[in-house]
C-alpha positions in Angstrom: 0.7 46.9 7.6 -3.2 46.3 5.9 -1.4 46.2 2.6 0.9 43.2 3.5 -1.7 41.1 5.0 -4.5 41.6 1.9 -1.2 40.6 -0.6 -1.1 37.6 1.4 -4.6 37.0 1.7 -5.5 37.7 -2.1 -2.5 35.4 -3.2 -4.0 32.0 -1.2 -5.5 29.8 -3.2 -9.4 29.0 -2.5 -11.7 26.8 -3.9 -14.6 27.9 -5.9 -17.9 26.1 -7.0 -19.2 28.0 -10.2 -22.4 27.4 -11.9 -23.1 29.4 -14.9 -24.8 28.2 -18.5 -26.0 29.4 -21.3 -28.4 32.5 -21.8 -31.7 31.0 -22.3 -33.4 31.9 -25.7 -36.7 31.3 -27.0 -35.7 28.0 -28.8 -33.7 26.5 -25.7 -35.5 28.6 -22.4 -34.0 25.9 -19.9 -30.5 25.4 -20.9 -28.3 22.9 -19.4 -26.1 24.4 -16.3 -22.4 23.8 -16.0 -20.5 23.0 -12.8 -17.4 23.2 -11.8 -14.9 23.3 -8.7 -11.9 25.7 -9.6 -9.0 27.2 -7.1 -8.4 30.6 -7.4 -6.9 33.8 -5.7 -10.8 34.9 -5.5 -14.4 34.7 -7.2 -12.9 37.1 -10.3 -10.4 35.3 -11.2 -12.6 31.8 -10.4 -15.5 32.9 -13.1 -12.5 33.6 -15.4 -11.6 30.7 -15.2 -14.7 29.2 -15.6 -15.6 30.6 -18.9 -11.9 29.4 -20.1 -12.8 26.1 -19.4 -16.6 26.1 -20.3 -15.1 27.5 -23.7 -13.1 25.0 -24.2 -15.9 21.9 -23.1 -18.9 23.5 -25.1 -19.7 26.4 -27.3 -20.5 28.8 -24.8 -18.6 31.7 -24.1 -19.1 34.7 -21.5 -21.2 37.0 -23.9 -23.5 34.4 -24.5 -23.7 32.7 -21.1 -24.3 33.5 -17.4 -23.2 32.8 -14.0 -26.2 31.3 -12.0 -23.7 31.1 -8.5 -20.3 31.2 -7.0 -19.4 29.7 -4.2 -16.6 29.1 -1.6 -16.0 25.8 -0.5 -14.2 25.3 2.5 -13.0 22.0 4.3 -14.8 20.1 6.4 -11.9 19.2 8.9 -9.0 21.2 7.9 -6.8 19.9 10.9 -6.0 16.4 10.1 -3.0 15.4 7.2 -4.6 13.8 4.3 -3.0 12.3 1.2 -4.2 13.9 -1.9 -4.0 12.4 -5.7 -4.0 15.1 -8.1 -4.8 15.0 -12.1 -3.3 17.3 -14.1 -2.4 18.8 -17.7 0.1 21.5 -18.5 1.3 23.6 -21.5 5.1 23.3 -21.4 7.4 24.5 -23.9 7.3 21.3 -26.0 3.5 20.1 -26.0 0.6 19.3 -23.4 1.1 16.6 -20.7 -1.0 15.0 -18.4 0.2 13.9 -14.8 -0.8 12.4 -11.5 0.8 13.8 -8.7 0.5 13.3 -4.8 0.6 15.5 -1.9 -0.1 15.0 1.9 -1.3 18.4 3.1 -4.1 20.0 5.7 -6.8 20.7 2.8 -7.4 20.3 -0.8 -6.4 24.1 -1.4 -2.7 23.2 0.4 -2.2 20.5 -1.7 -3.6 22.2 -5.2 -1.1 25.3 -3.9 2.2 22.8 -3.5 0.7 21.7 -6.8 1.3 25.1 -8.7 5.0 25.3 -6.8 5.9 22.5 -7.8 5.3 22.5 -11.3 6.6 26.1 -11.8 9.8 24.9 -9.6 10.1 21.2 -11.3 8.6 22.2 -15.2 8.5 25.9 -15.1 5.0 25.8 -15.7 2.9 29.1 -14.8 -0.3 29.4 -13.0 -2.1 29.7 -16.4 -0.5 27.0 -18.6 -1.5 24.3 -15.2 -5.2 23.3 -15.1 -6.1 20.6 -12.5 -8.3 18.0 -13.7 -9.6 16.2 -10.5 -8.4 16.2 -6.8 -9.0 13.3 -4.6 -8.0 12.4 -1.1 -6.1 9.1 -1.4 -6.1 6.2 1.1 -3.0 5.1 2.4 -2.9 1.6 0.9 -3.9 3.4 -2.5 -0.5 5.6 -2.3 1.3 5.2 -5.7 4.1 7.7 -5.1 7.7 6.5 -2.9 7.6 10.1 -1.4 4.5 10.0 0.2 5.2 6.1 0.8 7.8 6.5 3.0 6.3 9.0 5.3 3.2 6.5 6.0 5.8 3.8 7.5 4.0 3.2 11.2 6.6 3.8 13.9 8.1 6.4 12.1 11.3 8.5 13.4 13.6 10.9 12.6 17.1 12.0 13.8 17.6 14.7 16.2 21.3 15.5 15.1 23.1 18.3 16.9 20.9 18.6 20.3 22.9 21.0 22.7 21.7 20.3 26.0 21.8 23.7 28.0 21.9 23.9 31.8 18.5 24.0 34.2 19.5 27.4 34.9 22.2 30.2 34.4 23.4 29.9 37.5 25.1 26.4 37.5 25.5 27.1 33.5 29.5 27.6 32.7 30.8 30.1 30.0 34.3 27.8 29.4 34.5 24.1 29.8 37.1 21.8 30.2 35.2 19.1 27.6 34.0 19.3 24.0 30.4 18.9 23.7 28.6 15.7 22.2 25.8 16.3 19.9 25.2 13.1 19.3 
């Protein structure tokens, strides 16, 4: 039973704020610090990630750089449904793309985690060809996407199709009757 529940815990994204720069030297003894906010499984994989992208940005890579701090960030009010805008690039099989897509989840780590199913269901992208650019929460006039648009209609309502209504209690319930049911 611990094993189940620490595979689900270690596979949940979180969100990370890494601070590392370079190691200082003699000619530069105050270098610059980089910041970043990545979501990952945990701080490992997080300051991974953070040297891939730091690499990438400037010339400094893990052997000649540090991490100053690591940090979990966790939502202020994780109980109230926000939209989310989120900015993207992926590797697919063809080239890189860049891509806006919107959620409406609890946090910023729900809606960065139907994020990464969606583009391995919708592009077959893997975790590590997906890097999210920017995540912001999204008013609802700002809503570009007809998905999340139509769930933001005020007086909103949806079907109940097939309700079978049961008896108060079993003991005026009937096994056989004479009538078909409605479910309408």
């Amino acid at each position: 039973m611990p094993c189940r529940d620490r595979t689900q815990e270690m596979t949940r994204l979180n969100e990370y704020q890494v601070v590392g720069r370079r190691l200082p030297t003699e000619k530069e003894p105050t270098p610059k610090l980089y910041r970043m906010r990545i979501f990952a499984t945990n701080d490992v994989v997080a300051k991974s990630r953070f040297w891939y992208f730091v690499k990438m940005v400037s010339k400094v890579k893990k052997a000649s750089g540090e991490i100053v701090s690591v940090n979990q960030i966790f939502e202020k009010n994780p109980t109230a449904v926000t939209n989310y805008g989120i900015w993207l690039r992926y590797n697919s099989r063809s080239g890189t793309h860049n891509m806006y897509k919107e959620y409406r989840e609890l946090t910023r780590t729900d809606a960065v985690a139907a994020c990464y199913q969606d583009m391995a269901a919708r592009h077959r992208a893997r975790f590590g060809s997906v890097q999210i650019i920017k995540v912001a929460e999204v008013k609802n006039a700002d809503v570009r996407r007809p998905y999340i648009k139509q769930i933001l209609e005020p007086g909103l309502k949806f079907p109940l199709p097939h309700r079978v209504f049961r008896a108060a209690n079993k003991s005026i319930a009937a096994t056989f009757v004479g009538t078909r049911p409605n479910t309408f």
